[in-house]
C-alpha positions in Angstrom: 26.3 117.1 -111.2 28.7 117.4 -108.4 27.8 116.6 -104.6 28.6 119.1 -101.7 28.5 117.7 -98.8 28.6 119.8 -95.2 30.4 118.6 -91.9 27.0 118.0 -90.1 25.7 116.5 -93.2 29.1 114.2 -93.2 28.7 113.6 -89.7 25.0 112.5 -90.0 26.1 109.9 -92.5 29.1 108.5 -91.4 28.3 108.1 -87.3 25.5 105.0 -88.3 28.0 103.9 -90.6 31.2 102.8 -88.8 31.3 99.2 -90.0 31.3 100.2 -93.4 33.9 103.5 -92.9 36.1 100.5 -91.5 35.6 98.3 -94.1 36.4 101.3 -96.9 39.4 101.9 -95.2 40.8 98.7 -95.0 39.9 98.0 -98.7 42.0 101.1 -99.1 44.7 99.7 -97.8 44.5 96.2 -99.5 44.3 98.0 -102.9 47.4 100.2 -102.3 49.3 97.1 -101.5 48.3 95.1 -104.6 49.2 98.1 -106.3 45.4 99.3 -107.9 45.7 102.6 -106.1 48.3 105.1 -106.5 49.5 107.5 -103.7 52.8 109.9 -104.3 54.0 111.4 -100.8 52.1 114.7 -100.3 54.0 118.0 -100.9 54.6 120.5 -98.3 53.9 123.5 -99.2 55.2 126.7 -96.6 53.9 130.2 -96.3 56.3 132.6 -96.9 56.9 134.2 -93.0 54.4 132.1 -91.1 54.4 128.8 -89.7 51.4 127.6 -92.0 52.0 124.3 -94.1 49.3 123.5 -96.8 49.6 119.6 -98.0 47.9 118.4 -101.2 47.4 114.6 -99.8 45.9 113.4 -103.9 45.7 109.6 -104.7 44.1 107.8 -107.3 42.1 103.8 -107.2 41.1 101.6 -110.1 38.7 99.9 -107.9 36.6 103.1 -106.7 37.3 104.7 -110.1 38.3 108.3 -108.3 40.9 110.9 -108.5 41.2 112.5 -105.4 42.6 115.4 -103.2 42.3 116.8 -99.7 44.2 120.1 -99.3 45.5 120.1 -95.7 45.8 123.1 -94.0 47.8 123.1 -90.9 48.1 126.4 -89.1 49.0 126.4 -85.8 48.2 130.2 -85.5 44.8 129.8 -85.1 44.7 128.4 -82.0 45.5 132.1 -80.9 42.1 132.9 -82.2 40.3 130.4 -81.3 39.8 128.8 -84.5 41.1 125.1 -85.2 44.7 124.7 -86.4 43.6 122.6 -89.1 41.0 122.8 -91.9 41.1 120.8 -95.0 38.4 119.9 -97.9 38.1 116.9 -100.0 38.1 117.1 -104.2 37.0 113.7 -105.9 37.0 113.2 -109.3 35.7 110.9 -111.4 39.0 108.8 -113.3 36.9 107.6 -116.1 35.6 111.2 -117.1 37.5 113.5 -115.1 33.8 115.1 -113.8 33.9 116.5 -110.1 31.8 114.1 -108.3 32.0 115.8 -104.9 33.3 118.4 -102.9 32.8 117.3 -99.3 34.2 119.2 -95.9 37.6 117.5 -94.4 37.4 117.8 -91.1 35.0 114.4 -90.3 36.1 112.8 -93.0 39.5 112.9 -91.7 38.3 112.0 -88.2 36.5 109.1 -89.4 38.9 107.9 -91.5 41.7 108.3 -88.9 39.8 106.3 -86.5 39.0 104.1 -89.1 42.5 103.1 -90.0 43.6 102.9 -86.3 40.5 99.8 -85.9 41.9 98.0 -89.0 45.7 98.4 -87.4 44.3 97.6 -84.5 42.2 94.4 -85.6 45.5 93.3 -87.5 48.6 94.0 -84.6 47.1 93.8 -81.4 46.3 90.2 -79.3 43.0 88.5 -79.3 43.3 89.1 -75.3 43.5 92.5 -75.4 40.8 94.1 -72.7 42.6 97.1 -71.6 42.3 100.5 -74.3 44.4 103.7 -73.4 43.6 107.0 -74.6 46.3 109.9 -74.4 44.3 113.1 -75.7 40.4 113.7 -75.1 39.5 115.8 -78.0 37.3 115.1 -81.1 39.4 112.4 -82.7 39.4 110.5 -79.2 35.0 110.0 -79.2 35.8 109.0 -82.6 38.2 106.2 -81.7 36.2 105.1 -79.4 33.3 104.6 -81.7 35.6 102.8 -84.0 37.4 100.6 -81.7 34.6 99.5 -79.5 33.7 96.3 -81.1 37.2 95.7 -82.2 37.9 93.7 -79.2 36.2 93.1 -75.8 36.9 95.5 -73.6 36.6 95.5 -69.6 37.5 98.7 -69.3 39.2 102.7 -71.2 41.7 105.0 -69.1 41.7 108.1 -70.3 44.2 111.1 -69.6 44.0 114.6 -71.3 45.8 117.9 -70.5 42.5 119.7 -69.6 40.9 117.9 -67.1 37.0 118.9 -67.7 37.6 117.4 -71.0 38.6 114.5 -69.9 35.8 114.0 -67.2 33.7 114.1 -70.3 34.6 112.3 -72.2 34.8 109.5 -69.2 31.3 110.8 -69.1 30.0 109.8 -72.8 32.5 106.6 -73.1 30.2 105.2 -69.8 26.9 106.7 -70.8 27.0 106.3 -75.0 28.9 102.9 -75.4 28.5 101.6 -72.1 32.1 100.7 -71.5 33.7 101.0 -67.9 36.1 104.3 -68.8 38.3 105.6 -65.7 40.1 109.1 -65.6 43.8 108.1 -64.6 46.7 111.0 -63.5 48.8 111.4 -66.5 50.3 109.7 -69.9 52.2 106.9 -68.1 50.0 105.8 -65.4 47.3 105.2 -69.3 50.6 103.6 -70.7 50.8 101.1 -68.1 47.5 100.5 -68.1 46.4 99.9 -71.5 47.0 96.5 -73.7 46.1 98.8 -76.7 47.5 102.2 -76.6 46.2 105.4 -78.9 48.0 108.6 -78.6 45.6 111.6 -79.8 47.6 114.9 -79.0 49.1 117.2 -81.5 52.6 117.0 -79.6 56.2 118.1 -80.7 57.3 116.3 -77.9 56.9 112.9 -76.8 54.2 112.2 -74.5 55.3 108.3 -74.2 58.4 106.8 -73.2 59.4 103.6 -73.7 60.2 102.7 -70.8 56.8 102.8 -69.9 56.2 100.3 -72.1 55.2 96.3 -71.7 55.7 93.1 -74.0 52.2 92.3 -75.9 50.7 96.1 -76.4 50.0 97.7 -79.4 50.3 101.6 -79.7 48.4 103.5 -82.2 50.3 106.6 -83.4 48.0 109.0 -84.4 47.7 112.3 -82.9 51.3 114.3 -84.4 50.8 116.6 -87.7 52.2 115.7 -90.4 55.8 117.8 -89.3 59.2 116.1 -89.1 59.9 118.0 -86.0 56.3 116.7 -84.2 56.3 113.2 -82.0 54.3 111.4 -79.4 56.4 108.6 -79.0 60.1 108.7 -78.2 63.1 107.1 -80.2 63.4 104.6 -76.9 59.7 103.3 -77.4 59.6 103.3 -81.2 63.3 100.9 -81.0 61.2 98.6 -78.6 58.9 98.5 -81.1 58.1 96.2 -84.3 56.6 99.4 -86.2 53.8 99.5 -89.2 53.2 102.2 -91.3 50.2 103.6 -93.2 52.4 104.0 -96.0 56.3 104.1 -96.2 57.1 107.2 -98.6 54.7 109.4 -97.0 55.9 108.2 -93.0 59.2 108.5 -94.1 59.1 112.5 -95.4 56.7 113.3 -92.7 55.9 111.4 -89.4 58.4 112.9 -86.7 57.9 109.2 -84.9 59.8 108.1 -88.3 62.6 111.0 -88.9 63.3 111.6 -85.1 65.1 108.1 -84.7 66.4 107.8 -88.2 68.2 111.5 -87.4 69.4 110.1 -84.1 70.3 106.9 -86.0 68.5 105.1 -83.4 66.6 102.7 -86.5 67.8 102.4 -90.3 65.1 103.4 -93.1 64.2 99.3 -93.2 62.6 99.1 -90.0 59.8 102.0 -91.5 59.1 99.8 -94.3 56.3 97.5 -93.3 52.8 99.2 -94.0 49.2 98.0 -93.5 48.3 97.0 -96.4 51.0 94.7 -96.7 50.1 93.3 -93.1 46.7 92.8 -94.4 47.3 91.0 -97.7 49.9 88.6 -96.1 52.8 90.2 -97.9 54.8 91.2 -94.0 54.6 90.2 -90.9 53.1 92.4 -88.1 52.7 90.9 -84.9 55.0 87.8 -84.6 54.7 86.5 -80.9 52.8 87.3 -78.0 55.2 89.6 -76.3 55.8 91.7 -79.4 55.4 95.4 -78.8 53.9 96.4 -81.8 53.4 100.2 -83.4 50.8 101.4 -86.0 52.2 104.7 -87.2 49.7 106.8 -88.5 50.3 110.0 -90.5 47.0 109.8 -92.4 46.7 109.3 -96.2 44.9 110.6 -98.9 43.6 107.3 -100.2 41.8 106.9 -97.2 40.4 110.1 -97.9 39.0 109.1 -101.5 37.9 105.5 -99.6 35.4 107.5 -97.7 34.3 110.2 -100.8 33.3 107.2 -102.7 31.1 105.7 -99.4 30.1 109.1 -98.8 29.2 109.7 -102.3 27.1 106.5 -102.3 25.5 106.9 -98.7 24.1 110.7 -100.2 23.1 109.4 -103.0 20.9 106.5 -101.0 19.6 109.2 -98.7 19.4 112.3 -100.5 22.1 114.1 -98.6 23.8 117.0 -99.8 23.2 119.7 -102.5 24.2 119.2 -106.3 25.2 121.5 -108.5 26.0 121.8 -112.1 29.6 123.2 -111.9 30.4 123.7 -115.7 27.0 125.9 -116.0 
């Protein structure tokens, strides 16, 4: 039988489960670097006279015993009609039988996941002192950091900036009233930069909305917000060269995070300095943060084995609380 699982159903599940979306996530990561998962660089795949991309982001693990694929659709289009300019839906697949264990709704488990991977970065790169956290962006994905990030380290206080202010004001609003963390509403990117000992940039920008000059020695950034598009950054090449940088995973940064192809075009950084990914911080295998004053930079682009991390907890969550419909797909 093969789950379906909604987005409220997914959202139900996953917002009571945050330590354990963390710890699929990092496990994720570990396996990739101790090579029991595989994950080939997602294909981009254009519509013939549109600006629509579609990626297949597929990966297979040993340890969850999945085959999986989330087929990304990023059409920025849609924001003319009010619908959201990305939509995407998770396949996972059993890789001992080949059966379709679930079919399960992208868009939370991409915003969990996301989130998810920015804690583990963020656990791993960032000093123990850290007290400050920045937020550049205000929509969904920034609650969900939040949620993710707030026992990472012990926070006095969140500024926030977003490019509609009654966004913003709310989510100053729900930061104070659902986690009860002092959050503060600051005038734009730079004066959050300055701010924040731990930096997460959640806009869908083609241009940079942090310089490095902005910049100071001990903060880690979180890179999260850009599509997957070459030509899409929120970081500049002066920040990213000031910068020791970790990647979700090198192949995939390197044929689509524009805070990775920007500089390399400029010849600002060589293809070595994108090598270093999470896992590998993780398991010991490269260094992260060396030093106190090290500016370090978590590039996220978002992976599909952190997609299958959370099928298999989602599969298993469902299946505890009866979640979901099933349905007998070869009938």
């Amino acid at each position: 039988m093969t789950l379906l699982l909604t987005r409220s159903e997914i959202r139900r599940l996953l917002e009571t489960a945050t330590g354990e979306v963390e710890a699929a996530v990092e496990q994720a990561h570990r396996d990739l670097a101790r090579n029991r998962a595989v994950l080939p660089p997602p294909p981009a795949m254009g519509v013939p006279g549109t600006d629509g991309v579609f990626l297949a982001m597929a990966a297979t693990s040993a340890p969850s015993r999945l085959a999986a694929v989330k087929l990304l659709a990023d059409l920025p289009g849609n924001r003319d009609h009010g619908l959201p300019a990305q939509r995407s839906a998770v396949l996972a697949v059993s890789a001992r039988t080949g059966e379709v264990e679930a079919v399960l709704d992208g868009a939370e488990v991409t915003r969990f996941r996301t989130a998810a991977a920015t804690a583990v970065a963020t656990r791993a790169l960032a000093r123990e002192d850290a007290a400050v956290l920045g937020l550049i962006g205000t929509g969904p994905l920034a609650l969900a950091h939040v949620r993710a990030l707030a026992g990472v380290r012990e926070w006095k206080s969140v500024a926030v900036w977003g490019r509609t202010p009654a966004n913003a004001a709310a989510l100053v609003e729900r930061i104070t009233g659902e986690f009860g963390l002092s959050a503060e509403l600051l005038d734009g990117p730079r004066q959050v930069t300055e701010a924040a000992d731990v930096l997460c940039t959640l806009t869908p920008s083609r241009e940079p909305v942090v310089h490095g000059a902005w910049l100071r020695a001990g903060q880690h950034v979180n890179a999260v917000g850009a599509p997957p598009r070459p030509d899409h950054r929120e970081i500049d090449t002066a920040g990213v060269v000031r910068s020791r940088i970790v990647v979700d995973h090198g192949p995939t940064a390197r044929s689509k995070s524009g805070d990775v192809l920007l500089p390399l075009a400029e010849g600002a950084l060589g293809e070595e300095e994108f090598t270093v990914e999470l896992g590998q911080v993780l398991e010991g295998q490269a260094e992260g943060r060396t030093g106190p004053d090290d500016i370090t930079l978590f590039d996220s682009v978002g992976i599909g084995l952190q997609d299958l991390a959370l099928a298999r907890l989602l599969i298993r969550l469902a299946t505890a609380s009866g979640t979901g419909t099933r349905v007998d797909l070869a009938a």
